[in-house]
C-alpha positions in Angstrom: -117.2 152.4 -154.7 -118.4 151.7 -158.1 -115.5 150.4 -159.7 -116.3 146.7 -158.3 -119.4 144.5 -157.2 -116.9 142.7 -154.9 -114.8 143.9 -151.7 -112.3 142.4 -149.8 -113.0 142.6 -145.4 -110.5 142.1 -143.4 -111.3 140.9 -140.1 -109.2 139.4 -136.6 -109.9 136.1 -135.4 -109.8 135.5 -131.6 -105.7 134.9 -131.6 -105.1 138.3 -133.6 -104.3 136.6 -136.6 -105.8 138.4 -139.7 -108.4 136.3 -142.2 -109.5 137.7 -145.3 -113.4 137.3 -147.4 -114.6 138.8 -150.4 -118.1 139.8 -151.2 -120.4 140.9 -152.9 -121.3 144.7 -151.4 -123.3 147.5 -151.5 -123.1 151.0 -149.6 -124.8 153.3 -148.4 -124.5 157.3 -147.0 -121.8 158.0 -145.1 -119.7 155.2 -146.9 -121.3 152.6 -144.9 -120.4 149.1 -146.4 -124.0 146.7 -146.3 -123.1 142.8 -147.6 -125.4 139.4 -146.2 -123.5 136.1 -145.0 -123.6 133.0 -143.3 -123.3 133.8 -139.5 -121.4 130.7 -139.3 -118.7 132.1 -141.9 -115.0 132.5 -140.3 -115.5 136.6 -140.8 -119.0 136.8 -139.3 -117.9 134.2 -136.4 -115.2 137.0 -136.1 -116.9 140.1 -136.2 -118.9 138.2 -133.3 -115.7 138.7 -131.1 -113.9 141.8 -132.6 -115.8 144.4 -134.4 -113.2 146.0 -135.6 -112.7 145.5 -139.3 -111.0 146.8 -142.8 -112.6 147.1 -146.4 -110.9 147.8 -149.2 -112.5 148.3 -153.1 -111.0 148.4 -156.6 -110.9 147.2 -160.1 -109.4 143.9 -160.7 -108.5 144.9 -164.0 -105.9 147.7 -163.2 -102.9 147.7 -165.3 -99.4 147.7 -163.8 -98.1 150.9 -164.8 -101.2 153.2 -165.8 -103.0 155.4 -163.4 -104.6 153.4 -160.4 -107.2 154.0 -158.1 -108.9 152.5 -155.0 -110.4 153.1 -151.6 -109.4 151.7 -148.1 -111.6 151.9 -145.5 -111.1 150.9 -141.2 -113.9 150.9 -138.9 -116.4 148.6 -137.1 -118.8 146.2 -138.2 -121.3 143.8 -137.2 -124.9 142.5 -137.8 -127.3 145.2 -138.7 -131.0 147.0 -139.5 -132.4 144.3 -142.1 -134.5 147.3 -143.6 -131.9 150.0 -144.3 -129.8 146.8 -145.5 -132.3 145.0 -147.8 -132.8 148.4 -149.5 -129.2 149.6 -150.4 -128.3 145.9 -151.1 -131.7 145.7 -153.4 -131.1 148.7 -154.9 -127.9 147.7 -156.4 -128.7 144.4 -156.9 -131.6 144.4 -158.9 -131.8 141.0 -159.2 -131.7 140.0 -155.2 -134.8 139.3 -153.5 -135.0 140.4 -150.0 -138.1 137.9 -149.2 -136.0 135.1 -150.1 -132.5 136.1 -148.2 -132.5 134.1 -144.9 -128.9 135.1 -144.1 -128.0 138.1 -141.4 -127.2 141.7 -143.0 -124.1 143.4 -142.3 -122.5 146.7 -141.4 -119.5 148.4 -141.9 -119.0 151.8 -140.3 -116.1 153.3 -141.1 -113.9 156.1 -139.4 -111.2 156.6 -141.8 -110.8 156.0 -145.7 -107.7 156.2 -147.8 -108.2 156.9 -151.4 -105.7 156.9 -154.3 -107.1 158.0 -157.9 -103.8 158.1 -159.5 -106.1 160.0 -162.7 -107.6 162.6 -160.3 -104.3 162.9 -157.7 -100.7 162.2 -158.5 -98.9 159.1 -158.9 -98.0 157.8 -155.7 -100.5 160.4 -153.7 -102.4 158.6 -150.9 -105.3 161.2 -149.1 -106.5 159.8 -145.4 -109.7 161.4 -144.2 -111.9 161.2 -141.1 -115.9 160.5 -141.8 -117.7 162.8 -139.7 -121.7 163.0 -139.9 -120.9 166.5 -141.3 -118.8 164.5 -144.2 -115.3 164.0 -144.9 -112.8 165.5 -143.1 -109.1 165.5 -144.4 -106.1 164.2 -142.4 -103.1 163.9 -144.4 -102.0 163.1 -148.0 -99.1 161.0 -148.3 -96.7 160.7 -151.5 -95.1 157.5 -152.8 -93.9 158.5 -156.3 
């Protein structure tokens, strides 16, 4: 989760067609995914009507070739606990001032996360896992390579 500032949400709009946003994003236990945004925004207008949701974080500056690595994450999210939010977001953005933020806070719950870490794993070597509140809890690992 520290390999980027950014993430990319995916989110459903009320025909099922999928839209895309990127952010700037902070987390916090449990993999919980805290960003702020205009509640006028296409993806909070749609997280309005369909909760459900997809993140997904990674280095932009990944080589084609060398060993990659990334996480995927599908779950839920919505507008959230300004508290809990204004301190995981403060805490790793040091320069962002709570008292100033007028915009909504955000939540991202997720259920299940797909990790590659082509350095730590094998080439090709997806791991899915379930969050539980006692952790991770592995489901499969899928190969590629």
């Amino acid at each position: 989760m520290n390999a980027s500032p950014l993430c990319s949400l995916a989110t459903l709009s009320p025909g099922g067609r999928a839209h895309i946003n990127h952010m700037y994003f902070a987390w916090g236990e449990r993999l919980d995914v805290f960003w702020i945004s205009d509640p006028d925004s296409i993806h909070s207008r749609n997280l309005t009507r369909n909760r459900s949701a997809a993140v997904t974080v990674y280095a932009s500056n990944q080589v084609w070739g060398k060993p990659d690595r990334g996480i995927q994450l599908f779950g839920t999210a919505g507008v959230t606990n300004i508290s809990e939010a204004a301190r995981v977001y403060g805490k790793r953005f040091r320069d962002f001032d709570p008292d100033g933020n007028d915009l909504p806070y955000y939540r991202f719950r997720p259920r299940t996360v797909k990790l590659f870490d082509e350095r730590s794993l094998a080439a090709g070597t997806l791991v899915t896992a379930r969050v539980t509140s006692e952790g991770l809890r592995w489901l499969k690992t899928e190969v590629w390579a």
